[in-house]
VEXMAR-775475 format. One line per 2 residues: number of its first residue (from 1); for each residue x, z, y of C-alpha. Coordinates in steps of 0.001 Angstrom, whole numbers, plus 500000, padded with zeros to 6 digits. Example, Ala and Ser with C-alpha at 12.3 -4.5 7.8 and 13.67 -1.06 7.14 Angstrom:
1 = 512300/507800/495500 | 513670/507140/498940
% end
This chain:
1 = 474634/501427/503350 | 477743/499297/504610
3 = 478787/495821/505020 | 478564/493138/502645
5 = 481503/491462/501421 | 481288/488110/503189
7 = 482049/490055/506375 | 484745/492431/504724
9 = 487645/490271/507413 | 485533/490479/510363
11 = 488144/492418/511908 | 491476/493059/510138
13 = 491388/497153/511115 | 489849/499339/508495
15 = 487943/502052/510274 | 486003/498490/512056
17 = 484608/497589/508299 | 484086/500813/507177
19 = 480513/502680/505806 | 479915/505970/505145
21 = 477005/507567/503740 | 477090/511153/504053
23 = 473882/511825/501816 | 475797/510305/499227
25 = 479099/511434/499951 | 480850/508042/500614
27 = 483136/506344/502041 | 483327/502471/501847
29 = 485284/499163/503075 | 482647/496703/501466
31 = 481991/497085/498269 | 485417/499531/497692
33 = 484802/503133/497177 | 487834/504468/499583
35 = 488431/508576/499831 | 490594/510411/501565
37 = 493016/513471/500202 | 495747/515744/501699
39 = 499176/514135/501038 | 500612/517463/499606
41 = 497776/518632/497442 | 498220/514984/495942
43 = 501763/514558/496226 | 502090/517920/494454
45 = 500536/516810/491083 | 503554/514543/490720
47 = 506167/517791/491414 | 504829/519558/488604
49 = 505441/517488/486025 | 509075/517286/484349
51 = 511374/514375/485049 | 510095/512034/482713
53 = 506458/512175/483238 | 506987/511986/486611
55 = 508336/508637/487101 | 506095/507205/483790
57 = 503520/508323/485975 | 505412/506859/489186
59 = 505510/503560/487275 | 501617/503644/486243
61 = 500215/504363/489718 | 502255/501469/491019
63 = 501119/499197/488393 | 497597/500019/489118
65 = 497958/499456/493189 | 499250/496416/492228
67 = 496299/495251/490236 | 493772/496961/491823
69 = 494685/496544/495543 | 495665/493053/493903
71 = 492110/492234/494045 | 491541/492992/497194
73 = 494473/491461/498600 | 493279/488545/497222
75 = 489774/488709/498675 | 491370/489305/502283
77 = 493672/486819/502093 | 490780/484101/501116
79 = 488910/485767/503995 | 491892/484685/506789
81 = 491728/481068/505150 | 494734/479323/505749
83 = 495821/481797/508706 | 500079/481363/508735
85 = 502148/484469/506501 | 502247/486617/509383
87 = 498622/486801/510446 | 498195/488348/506913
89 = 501018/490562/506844 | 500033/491770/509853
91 = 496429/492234/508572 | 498471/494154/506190
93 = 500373/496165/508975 | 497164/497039/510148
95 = 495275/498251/506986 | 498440/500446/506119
97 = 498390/502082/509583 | 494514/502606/509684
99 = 495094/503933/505672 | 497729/506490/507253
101 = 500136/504512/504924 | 503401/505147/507391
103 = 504179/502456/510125 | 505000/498883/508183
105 = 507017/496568/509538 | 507635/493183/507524
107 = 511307/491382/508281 | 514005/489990/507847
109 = 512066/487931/505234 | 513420/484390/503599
111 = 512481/481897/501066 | 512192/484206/498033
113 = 512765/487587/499389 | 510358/489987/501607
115 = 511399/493703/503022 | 509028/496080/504178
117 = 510016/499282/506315 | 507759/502141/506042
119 = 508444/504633/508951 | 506801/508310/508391
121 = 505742/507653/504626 | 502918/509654/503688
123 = 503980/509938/499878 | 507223/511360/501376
125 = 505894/514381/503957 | 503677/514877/500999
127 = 506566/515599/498235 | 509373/516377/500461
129 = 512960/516407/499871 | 513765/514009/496026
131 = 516294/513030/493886 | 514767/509508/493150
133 = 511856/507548/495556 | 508521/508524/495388
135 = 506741/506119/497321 | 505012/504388/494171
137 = 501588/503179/496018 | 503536/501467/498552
139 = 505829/499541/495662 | 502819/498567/493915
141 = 501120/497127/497181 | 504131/495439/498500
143 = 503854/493901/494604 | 500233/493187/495440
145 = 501093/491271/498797 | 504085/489405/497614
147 = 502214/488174/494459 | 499885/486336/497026
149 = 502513/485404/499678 | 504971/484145/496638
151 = 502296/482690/494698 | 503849/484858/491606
153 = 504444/488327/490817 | 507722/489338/492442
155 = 509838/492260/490912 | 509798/494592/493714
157 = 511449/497620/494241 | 511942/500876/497042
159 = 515531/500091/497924 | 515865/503304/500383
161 = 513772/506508/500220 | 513362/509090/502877
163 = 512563/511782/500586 | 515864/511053/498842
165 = 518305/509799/502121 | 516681/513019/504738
167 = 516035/510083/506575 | 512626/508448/508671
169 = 512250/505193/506430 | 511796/504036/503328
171 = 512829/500088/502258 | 510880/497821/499885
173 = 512547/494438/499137 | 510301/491829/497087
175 = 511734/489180/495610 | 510992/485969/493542
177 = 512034/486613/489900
% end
């Protein structure tokens, strides 16, 4: 079954690295079990619970994209060796497309400070209209990503929604402390 690790970069596109082993039921980029899930039915379980669960919940699944995407962030990054800040972010670009993340596009970015643009959001066709963002997976790996590009954890945060403007994209600024 699949790849080993050491060749996990051999090609920044996802569906290049991945193994699947139908007897077993799985799907895997290395040594990462990866599935996949309708956005709605998942999206869905967030809608039912009440305001405040929601967005502790929110808050959790971020944090845990962070540190668990975190790891492999890390991994890909030592991969690309020294490759300049925009071969990875566009590894990144690439990984989010093939992950049916939305369309990323990094920029304007300066010392300190990184935005993200997510066009067609999964998290958002999957909830639909919102009073507050909902694109939590994509805050925590923008936090994932700008901990290795910053060398620190940045605070990051979803500065535009499309579930909550009717609009096509969603904003993520990271910044340094």
């Amino acid at each position: 079954m699949g790849r080993c690790d050491e060749n996990l970069m051999s090609s920044n596109r996802l569906y290049d690295r991945l193994s699947r082993d139908p007897a077993l039921g799985e799907l895997r980029d290395g040594n990462t079990r990866l599935f996949l899930m309708r956005t709605d039915a998942f999206m869905d379980a967030f809608k039912r619970l009440d305001d405040d669960a929601r967005y502790t919940m929110f808050a959790a699944f971020a944090q845990s994209i962070a540190e668990h995407s975190g790891q492999s962030v890390k991994h890909y990054r030592h991969e690309l060796g020294p490759a300049a800040r925009e071969i990875f972010l566009n590894a990144a670009v690439n990984m989010a497309a093939d992950m049916g993340w939305g369309a990323w596009s990094f920029g304007p970015n300066t010392p300190g400070e990184m935005t993200l643009d997510v066009v067609n959001s999964p998290f958002v066709e999957g909830y639909g209209p919102a009073d507050a963002p909902v694109c939590a997976p994509i805050l925590g790996m923008l936090e994932a990503l700008g901990g290795i590009i910053f060398s620190v954890d940045p605070v990051v945060e979803e500065t535009e929604c499309a579930a909550v403007t009717g609009g096509d994209t969603c904003r993520f600024v990271a910044r340094i402390g």
